[in-house]
C-alpha positions as CSV (number, residue, x, y, z in Angstrom):
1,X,0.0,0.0,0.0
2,X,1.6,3.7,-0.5
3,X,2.4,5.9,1.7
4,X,-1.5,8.2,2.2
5,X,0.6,11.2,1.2
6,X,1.0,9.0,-2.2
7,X,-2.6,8.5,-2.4
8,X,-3.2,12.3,-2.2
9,X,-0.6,12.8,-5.2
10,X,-2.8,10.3,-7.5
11,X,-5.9,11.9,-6.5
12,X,-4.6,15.1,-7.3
13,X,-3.5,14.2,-10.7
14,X,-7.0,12.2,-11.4
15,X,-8.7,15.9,-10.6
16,X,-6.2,17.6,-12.7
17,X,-7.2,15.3,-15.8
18,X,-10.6,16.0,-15.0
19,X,-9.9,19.3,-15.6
20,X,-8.8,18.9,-18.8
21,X,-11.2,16.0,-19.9
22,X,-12.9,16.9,-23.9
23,X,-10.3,19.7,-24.3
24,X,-10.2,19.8,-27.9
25,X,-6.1,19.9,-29.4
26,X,-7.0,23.3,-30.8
27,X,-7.9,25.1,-27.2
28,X,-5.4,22.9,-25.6
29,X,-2.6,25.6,-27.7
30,X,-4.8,28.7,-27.3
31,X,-3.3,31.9,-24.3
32,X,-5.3,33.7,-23.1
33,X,-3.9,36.8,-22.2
34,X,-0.9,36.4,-19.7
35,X,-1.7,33.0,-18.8
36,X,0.3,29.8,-20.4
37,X,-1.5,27.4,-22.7
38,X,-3.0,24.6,-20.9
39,X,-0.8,22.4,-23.3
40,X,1.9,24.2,-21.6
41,X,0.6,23.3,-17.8
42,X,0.5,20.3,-19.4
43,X,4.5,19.8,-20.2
44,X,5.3,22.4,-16.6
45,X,3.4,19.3,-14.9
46,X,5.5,16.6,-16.2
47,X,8.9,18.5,-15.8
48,X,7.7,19.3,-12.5
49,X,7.6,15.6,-11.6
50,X,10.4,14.2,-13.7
51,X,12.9,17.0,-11.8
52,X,11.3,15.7,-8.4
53,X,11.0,12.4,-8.3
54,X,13.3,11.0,-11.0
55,X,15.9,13.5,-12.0
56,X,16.6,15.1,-8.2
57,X,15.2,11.8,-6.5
58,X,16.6,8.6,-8.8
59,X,19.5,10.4,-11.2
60,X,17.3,9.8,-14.3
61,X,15.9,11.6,-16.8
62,X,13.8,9.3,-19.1
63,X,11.5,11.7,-20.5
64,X,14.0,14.6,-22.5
65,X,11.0,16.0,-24.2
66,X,9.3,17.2,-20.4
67,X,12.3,19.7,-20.3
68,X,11.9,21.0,-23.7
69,X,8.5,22.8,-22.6
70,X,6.9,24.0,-19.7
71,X,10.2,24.8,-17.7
72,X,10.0,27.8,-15.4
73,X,11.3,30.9,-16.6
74,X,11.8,30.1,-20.0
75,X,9.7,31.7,-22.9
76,X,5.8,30.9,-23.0
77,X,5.5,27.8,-26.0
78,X,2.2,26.1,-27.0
79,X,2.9,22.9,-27.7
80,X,0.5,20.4,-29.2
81,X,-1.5,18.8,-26.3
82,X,-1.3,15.2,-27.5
83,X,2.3,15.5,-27.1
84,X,2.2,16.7,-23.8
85,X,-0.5,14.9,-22.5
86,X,1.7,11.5,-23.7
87,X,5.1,13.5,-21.9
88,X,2.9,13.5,-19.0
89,X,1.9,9.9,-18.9
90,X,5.5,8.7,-19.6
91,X,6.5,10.9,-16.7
92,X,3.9,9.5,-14.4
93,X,4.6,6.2,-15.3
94,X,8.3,6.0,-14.7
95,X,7.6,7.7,-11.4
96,X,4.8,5.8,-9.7
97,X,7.4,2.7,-8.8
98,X,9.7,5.4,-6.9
99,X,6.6,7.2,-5.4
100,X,5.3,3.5,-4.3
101,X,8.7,2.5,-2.7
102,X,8.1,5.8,-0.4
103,X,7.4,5.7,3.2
104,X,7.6,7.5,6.6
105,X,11.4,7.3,6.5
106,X,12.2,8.1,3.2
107,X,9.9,11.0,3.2
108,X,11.8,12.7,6.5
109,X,14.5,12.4,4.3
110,X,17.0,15.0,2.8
111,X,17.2,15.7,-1.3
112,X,19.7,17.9,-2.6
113,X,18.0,20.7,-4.7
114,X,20.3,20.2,-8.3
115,X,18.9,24.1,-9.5
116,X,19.1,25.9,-6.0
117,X,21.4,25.6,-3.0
118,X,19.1,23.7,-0.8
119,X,17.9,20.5,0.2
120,X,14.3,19.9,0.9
121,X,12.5,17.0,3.2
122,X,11.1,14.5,0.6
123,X,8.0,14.6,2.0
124,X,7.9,18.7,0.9
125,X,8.8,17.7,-2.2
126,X,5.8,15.7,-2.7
127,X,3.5,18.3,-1.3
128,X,4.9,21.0,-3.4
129,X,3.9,18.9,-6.0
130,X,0.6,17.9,-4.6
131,X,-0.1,21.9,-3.9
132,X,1.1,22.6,-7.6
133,X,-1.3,20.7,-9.4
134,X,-4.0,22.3,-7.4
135,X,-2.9,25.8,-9.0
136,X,-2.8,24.5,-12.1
137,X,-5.9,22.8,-12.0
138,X,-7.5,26.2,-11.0
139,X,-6.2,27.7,-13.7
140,X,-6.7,24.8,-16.1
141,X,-10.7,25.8,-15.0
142,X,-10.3,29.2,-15.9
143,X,-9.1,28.9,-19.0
144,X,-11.8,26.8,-20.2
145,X,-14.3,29.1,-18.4
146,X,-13.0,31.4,-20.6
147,X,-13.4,29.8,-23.9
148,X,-16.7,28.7,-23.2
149,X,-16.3,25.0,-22.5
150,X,-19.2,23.4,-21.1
151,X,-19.2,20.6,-18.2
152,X,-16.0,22.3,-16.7
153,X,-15.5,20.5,-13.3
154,X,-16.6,22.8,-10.4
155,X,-15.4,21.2,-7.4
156,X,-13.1,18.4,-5.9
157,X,-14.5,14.8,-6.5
158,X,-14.8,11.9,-4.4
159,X,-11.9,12.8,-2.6
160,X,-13.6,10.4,0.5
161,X,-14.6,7.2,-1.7
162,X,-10.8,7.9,-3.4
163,X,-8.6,9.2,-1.4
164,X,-9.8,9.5,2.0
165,X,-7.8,10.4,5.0
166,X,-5.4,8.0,6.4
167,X,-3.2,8.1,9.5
168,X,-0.3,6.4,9.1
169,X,1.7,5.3,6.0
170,X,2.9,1.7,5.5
171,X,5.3,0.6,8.4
């Protein structure tokens, strides 16, 4: 069983592809005004959790592509949404095993920060992350508010038939 903080992650991202459920490739690209492309989310996702939990966490890198968009700091792209949306996935994938190995221990532990001079718990990490989607889901909502989608998700699903509290993490 994974740790519950693990369990909140994969919620989180289930509500985040909610959020972008029947958006068509052609809004996927669309900015409106200052904000990025949901395309873009899309990609800043994925190199969000490659650098986390493989790059910083395992010394790997197996999805090259999720650094080529989305990065922070680096000019606005729109990138097709199929190709980020299959980034995304192959991101996900290659990190679940790590994320499942995770428990109490490992997430009190130190990992060296390779873009800033400090380390952070683990366990931070992973809520940073957690806490990341959320923006971005937000926004996600927004932006096809905006553009007149209809059906947008309002509110958190069945977070307690899903993902409901637990106290402790595996031993």
């Amino acid at each position: 069983m994974a740790h519950p903080l693990v369990d909140q992650l994969r919620f989180t991202r289930s509500e985040w592809l909610r959020a972008l459920e029947g958006i068509p490739e052609a809004d996927g690209i669309v900015r409106v005004g200052p904000m990025n492309s949901v395309s873009w989310i899309v990609f800043h996702l994925a190199w969000h959790e490659q650098r986390s939990f493989l790059t910083q966490l395992q010394r790997l890198t197996p999805v090259p592509e999720a650094n080529e968009h989305g990065v922070n700091g680096q000019p606005a792209s729109t990138p097709p949404l199929a190709d980020a949306l299959r980034a995304w996935h192959a991101v996900t994938g290659a990190a679940d095993p790590a994320l499942d190995r995770l428990d109490a221990a490992a997430l009190a532990g130190w990992q060296p920060n390779t873009l800033k001079p400090q380390s952070r718990l683990v366990g931070s990490i992973l809520q940073r992350v957690i806490y990341h989607y959320w923006f971005h889901t937000g926004e996600i909502t927004a932006i096809r508010q905006v553009l007149g989608h209809a059906g947008v998700p309002e509110f958190v699903g069945d977070i307690d038939g899903r993902a409901p509290y637990r106290a402790e993490g595996p031993a």
